[in-house]
C-alpha positions as CSV (number, residue, x, y, z in Angstrom):
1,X,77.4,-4.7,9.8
2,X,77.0,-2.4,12.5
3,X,73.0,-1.3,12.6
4,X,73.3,1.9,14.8
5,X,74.0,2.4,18.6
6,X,72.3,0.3,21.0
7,X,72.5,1.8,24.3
8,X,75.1,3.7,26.5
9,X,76.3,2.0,30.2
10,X,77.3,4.3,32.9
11,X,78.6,2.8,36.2
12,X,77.6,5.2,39.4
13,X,77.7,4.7,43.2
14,X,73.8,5.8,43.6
15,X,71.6,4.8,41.9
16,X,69.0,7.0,42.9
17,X,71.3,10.4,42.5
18,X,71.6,9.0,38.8
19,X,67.9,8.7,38.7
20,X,67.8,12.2,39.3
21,X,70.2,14.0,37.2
22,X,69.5,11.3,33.6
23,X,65.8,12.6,34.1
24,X,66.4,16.1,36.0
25,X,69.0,17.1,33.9
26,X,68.7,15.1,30.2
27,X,64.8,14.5,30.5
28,X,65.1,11.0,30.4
29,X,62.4,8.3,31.2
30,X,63.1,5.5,33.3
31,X,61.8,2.5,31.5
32,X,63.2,-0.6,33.9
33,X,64.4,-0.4,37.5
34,X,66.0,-4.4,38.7
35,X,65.6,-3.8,42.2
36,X,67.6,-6.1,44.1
37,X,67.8,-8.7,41.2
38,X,70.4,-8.6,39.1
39,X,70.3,-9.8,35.7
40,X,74.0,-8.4,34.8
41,X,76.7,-7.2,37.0
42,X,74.7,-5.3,39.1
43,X,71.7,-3.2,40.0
44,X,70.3,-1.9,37.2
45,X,67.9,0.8,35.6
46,X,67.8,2.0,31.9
47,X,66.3,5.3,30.8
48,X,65.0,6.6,27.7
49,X,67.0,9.9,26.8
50,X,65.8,11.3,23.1
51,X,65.6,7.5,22.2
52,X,68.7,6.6,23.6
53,X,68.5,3.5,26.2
54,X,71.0,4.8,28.8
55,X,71.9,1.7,31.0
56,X,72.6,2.9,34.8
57,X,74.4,0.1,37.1
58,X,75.8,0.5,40.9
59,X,79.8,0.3,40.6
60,X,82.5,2.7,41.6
61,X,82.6,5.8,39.8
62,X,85.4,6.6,37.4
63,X,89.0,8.0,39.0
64,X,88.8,11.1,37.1
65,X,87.8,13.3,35.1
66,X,88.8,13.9,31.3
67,X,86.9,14.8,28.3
68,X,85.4,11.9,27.3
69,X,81.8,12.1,27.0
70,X,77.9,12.0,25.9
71,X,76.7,14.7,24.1
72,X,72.9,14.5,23.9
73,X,71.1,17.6,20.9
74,X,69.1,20.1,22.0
75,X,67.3,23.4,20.4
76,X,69.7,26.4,20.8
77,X,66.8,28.0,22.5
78,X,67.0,25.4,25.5
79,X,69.9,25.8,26.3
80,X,69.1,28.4,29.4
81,X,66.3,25.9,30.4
82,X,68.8,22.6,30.6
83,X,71.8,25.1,32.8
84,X,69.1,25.9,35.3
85,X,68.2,22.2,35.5
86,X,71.4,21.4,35.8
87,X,72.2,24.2,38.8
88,X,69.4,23.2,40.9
89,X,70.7,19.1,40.3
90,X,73.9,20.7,42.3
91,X,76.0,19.5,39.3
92,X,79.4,21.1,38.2
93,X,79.0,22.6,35.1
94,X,82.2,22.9,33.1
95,X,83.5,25.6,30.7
96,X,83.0,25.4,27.1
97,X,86.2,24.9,24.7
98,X,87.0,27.6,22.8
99,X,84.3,27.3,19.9
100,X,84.3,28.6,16.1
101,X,81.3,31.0,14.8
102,X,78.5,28.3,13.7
103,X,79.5,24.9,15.4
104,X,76.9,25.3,18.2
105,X,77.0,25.3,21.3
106,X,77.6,23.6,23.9
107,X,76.6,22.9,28.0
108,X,79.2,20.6,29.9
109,X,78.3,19.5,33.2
110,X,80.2,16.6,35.7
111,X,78.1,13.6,37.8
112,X,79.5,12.9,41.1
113,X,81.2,9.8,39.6
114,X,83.3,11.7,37.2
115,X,81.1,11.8,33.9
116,X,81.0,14.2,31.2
117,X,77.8,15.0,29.5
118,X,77.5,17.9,27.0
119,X,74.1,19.0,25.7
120,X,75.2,20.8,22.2
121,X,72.8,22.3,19.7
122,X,74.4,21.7,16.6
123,X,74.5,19.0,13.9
124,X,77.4,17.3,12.6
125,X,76.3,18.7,9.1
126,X,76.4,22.6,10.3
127,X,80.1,21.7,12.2
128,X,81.1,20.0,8.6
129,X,79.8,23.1,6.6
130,X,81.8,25.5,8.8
131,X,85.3,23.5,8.8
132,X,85.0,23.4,5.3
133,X,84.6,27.1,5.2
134,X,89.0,27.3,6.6
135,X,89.7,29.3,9.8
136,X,90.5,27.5,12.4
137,X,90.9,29.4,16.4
138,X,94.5,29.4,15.3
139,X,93.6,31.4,12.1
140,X,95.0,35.0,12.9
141,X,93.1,36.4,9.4
């Protein structure tokens, strides 16, 4: 029986330019760093991010981009806070889909080796409530 997630690996080229941007940009805490040992595949570091251990290890980055990604909560009145930590990282910040009245929202932003993290402030509950209230984008009513 599955128990709940257990951590998240992302593979980067720098290390130290993922340092910044987990705990610039997502507040996380670095809780190990392997230094030139490796235990695993490579060098390592994990990071607490809203008690999620984020496992960073030296690799090549992804060949592109696509919307697959993280998406970390935060409060709705954060949101301006997190996009100027994100600017001053130097990190590509990507356009929002097209969204529905009461889903949240949302704040996409690219790493350097092609990763997608999103930083939404809604709950699956309140994106539930709303589908089931009918009305889709599509919905010309």
């Amino acid at each position: 029986m599955i128990e709940g997630l257990s951590h998240i690996t992302l593979i980067t080229r720098d290390l130290d330019r993922m340092t910044a941007i987990v705990e610039g940009a997502l507040n996380g805490r670095e809780i190990y760093a392997s230094g030139d040992e490796t235990f695993s595949l490579s060098r390592e570091k994990f990071f607490d991010v809203g008690g999620v251990w984020i496992a960073v290890m030296e690799g090549e980055s992804l060949p592109a981009r696509t919307y697959n990604h993280i998406a970390f909560k935060i409060p709705a009145s954060s949101v301006g806070e997190y996009r100027a930590r994100i600017e001053a990282l130097g990190l590509e910040i990507r356009e929002s889909r097209p969204r529905v009245e009461g889903e949240g929202r949302s704040l996409y932003f690219y790493d350097e080796d092609n990763h997608l993290f999103e930083l939404h402030t809604g709950t699956l509950e309140e994106r539930l409530e709303r589908y089931r209230q009918g009305r889709s984008l599509d919905d010309p009513r």
